[in-house]
C-alpha positions in Angstrom: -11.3 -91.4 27.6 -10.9 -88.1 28.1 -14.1 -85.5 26.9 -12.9 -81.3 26.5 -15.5 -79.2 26.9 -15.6 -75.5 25.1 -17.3 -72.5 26.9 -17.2 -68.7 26.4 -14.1 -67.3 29.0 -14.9 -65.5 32.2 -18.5 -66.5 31.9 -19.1 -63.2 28.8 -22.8 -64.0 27.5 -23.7 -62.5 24.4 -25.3 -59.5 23.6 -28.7 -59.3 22.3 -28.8 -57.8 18.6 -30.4 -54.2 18.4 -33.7 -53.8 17.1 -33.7 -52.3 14.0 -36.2 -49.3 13.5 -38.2 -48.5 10.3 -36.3 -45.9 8.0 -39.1 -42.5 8.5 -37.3 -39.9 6.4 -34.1 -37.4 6.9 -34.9 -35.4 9.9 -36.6 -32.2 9.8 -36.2 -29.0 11.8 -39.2 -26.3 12.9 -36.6 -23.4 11.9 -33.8 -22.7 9.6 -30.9 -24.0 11.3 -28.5 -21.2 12.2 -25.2 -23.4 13.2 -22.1 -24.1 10.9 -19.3 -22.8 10.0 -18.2 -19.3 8.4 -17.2 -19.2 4.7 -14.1 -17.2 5.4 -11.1 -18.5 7.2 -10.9 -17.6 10.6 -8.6 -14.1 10.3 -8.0 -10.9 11.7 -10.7 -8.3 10.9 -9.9 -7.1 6.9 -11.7 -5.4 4.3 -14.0 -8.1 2.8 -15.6 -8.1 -0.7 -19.2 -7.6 0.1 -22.7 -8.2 -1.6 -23.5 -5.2 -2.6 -20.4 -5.1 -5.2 -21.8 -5.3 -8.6 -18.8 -5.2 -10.3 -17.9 -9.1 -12.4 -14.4 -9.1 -10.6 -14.8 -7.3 -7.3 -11.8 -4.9 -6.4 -11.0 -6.0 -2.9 -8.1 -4.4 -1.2 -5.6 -7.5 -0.9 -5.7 -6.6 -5.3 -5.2 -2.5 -4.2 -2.4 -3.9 -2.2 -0.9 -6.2 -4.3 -0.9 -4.0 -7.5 0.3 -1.2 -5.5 3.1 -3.3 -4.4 3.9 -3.8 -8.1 3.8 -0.3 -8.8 5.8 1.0 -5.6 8.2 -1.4 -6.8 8.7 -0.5 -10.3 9.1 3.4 -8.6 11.5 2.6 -6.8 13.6 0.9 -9.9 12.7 4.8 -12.1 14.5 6.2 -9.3 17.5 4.4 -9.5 17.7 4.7 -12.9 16.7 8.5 -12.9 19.7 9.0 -10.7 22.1 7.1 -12.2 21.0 9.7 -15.8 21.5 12.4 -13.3 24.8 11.1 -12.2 25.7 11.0 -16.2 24.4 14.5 -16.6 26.5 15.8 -13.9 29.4 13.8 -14.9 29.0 15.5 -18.5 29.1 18.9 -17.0 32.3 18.4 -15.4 33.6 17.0 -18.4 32.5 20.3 -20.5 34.4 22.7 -17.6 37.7 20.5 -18.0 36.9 20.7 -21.6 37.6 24.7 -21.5 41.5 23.6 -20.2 42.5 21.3 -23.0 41.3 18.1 -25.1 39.9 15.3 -23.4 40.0 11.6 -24.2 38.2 10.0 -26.5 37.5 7.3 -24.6 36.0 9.3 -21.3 33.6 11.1 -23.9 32.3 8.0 -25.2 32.1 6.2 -21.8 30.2 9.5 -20.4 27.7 9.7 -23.7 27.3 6.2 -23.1 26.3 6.6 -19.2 23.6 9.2 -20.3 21.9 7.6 -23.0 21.4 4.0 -21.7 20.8 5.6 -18.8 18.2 7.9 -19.8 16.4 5.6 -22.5 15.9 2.9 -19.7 14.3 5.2 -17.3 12.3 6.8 -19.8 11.1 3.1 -21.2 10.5 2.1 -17.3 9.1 5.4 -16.3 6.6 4.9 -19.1 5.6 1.2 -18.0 5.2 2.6 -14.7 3.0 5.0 -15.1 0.6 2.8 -16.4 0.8 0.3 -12.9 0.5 3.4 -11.5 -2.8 4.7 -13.1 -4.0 1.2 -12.9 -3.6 1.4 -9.0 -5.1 4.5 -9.3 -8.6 3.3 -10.9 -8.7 0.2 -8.3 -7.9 2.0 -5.2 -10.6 5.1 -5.7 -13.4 2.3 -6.3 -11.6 0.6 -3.0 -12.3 4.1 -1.2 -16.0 4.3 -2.2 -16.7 0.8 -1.8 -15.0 1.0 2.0 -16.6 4.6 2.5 -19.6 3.8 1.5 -20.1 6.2 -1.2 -20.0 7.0 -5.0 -17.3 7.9 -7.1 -16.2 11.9 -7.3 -15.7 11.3 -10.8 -16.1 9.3 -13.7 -13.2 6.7 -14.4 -13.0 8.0 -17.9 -12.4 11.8 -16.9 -9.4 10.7 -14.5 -7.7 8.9 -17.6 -8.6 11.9 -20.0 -7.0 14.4 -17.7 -3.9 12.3 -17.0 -3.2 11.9 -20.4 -3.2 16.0 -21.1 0.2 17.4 -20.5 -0.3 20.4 -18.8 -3.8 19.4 -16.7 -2.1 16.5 -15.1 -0.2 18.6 -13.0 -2.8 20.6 -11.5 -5.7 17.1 -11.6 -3.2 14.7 -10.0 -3.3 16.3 -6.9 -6.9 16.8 -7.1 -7.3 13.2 -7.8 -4.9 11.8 -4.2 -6.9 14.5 -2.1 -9.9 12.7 -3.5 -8.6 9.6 -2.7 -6.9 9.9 0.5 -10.7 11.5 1.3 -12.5 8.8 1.1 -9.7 6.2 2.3 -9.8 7.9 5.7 -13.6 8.0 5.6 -14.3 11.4 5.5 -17.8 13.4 5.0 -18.9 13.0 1.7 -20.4 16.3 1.8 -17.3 17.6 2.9 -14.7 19.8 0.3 -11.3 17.1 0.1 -8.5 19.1 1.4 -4.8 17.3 0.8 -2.9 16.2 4.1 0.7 17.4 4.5 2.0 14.7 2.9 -0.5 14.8 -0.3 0.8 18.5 -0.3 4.1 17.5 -0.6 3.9 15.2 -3.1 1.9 17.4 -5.1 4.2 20.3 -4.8 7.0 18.2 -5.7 4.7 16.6 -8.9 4.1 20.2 -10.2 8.4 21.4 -9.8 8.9 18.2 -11.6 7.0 19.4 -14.3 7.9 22.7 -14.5 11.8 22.0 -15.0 10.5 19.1 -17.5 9.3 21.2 -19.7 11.7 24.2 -19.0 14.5 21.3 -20.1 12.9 20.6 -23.3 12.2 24.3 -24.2 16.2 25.1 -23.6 17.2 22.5 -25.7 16.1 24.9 -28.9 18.5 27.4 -27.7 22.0 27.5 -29.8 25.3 28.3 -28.3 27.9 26.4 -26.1 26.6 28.1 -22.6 23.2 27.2 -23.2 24.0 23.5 -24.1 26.3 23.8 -20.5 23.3 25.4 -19.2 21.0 22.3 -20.7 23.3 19.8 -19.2 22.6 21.5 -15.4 18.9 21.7 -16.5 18.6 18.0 -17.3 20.6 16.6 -14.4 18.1 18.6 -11.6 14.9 17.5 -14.0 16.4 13.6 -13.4 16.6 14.8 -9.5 13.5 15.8 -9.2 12.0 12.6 -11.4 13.9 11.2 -8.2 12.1 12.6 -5.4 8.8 12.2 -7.3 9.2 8.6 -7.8 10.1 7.7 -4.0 7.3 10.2 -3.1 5.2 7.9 -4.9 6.3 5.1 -3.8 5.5 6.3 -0.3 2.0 7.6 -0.7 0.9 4.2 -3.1 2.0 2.3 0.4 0.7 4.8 2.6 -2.9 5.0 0.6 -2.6 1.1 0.2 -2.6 0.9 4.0 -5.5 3.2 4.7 -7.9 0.8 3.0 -6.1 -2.4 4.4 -4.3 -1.7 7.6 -3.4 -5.5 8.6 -1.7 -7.3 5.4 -3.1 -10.7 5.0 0.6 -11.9 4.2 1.1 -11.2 7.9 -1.7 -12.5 9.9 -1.3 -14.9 12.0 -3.4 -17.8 12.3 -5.4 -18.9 15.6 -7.1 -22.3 17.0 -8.9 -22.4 19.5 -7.4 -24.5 22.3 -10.3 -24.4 25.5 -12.8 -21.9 26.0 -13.5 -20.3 30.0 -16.5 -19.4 31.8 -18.8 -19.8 28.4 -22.5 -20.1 29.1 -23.6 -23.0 28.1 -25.7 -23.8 25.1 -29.5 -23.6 25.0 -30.8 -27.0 24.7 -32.9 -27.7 21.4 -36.3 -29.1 22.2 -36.7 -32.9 21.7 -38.9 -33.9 18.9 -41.8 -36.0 19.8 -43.1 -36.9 16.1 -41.1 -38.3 14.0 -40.9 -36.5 10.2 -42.9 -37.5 7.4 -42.0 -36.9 4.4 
């Protein structure tokens, strides 16, 4: 009869079980631990919301940036359609000089007469729509400034909207209120008087001619006779060209203002791991508890 015999293989004894110890509370630390993690993603240095903002829905400059992305935008669109109505206007003129030489078609009047007014009514209706993006930028990027400057407002919010609204006033307080701006965006003296850069200066200048031939344009339209209505046409198409420049101007100086308080756009950043760190001194070694906690 044959008898098999079982043993463990390659002679492996088994291990002992652990000693369980008795459960003495969550541990406990003689200091407020100072390790973790950040609360922010790990970034390139930006503009960062801080404590001190008292405002219920902070105005950081990633919102500066993206309404004035909006708002650039929509300037851009006013001066294409301002310079297609200039394009009509122009197109009109020649029209009235051919006119003097014999009867023109029915059919080129209408088509020019339509140019102009869909033209105009559409970058009128935009213009409007923009203007308020604009002003909207406006409000967020001067309490960006202080915020990033460290320092109060110039001027109430409610006496920038006031003089804005004033025809008239808004050409001489618009400048005033970018010189203000672009003062505290390239953190300035507070103490110190703002004085417009070249560019602010040029887009003023351009602001105030823009107005100017605006309201010269409306003021000739009163005027009677078949010159000054020729002479109206020529008015209206360099008020559309000059609605041009002011609107690209814009669109410029919202970008360039937008990049003063946030020069690196989060869109763009690129995102790091670490992979090995070099020649880092080592960690100080916390001190081994002795007691156990008792709570």
């Amino acid at each position: 009869m044959t008898r098999w015999v079982a043993s463990v293989p390659g002679g492996v004894r088994g291990r002992a079980p652990r000693r369980r110890l008795p459960y003495l509370g969550p541990p406990s630390y003689q200091g407020t631990p100072r390790w973790g993690f950040p609360a922010l993603a790990w970034r390139w240095p930006t503009a960062v919301p801080g404590a001190n903002t008292v405002a219920a829905y902070p105005v950081t400059v990633e919102r500066v940036r993206s309404v004035g992305g909006h708002a650039a935008a929509m300037m851009w669109t006013v001066a294409a359609l301002t310079l297609l109505a200039a394009g009509g206007e122009v197109w009109r003129y020649v029209l009235l000089v051919r006119s003097r030489q014999g009867a023109l078609s029915d059919r080129l009047v209408a088509m020019s007469d339509t140019v102009v007014t869909v033209a105009a009514v559409l970058a009128l209706a935009f213009a409007v729509l923009t203007a308020i993006v604009t002003v909207w930028w406006l409000v967020l990027a001067r309490q960006a400034a202080a915020d990033s400057a460290d320092q109060g407002l110039p001027r109430p919010t409610w006496q920038v909207l006031v003089y804005l609204a004033i025809p008239g006033v808004n050409l001489a307080m618009a400048g005033v209120f970018l010189a203000e701006l672009e003062h505290q965006a390239l953190h300035r003296p507070a103490g110190r008087r703002p004085r417009p850069t070249r560019a602010t200066a040029v887009w003023w200048a351009a602001w105030v001619v823009s107005g100017v031939l605006f309201g010269t344009t409306i003021a000739w339209r009163f005027r009677d006779g078949v010159q000054a209505q020729a002479d109206g046409v020529l008015l209206t198409a360099a008020t559309d060209l000059a609605a041009v420049a002011v609107a690209v101007l814009t669109a410029l100086t919202i970008r360039r203002v937008s990049t003063l308080l946030a020069p690196i756009d989060p869109e763009r950043m690129r995102h790091l791991r670490v992979i090995r760190v070099i020649d880092a001194p080592a960690p100080e070694l916390r001190r081994v508890r002795t007691t156990p906690s008792r709570r």
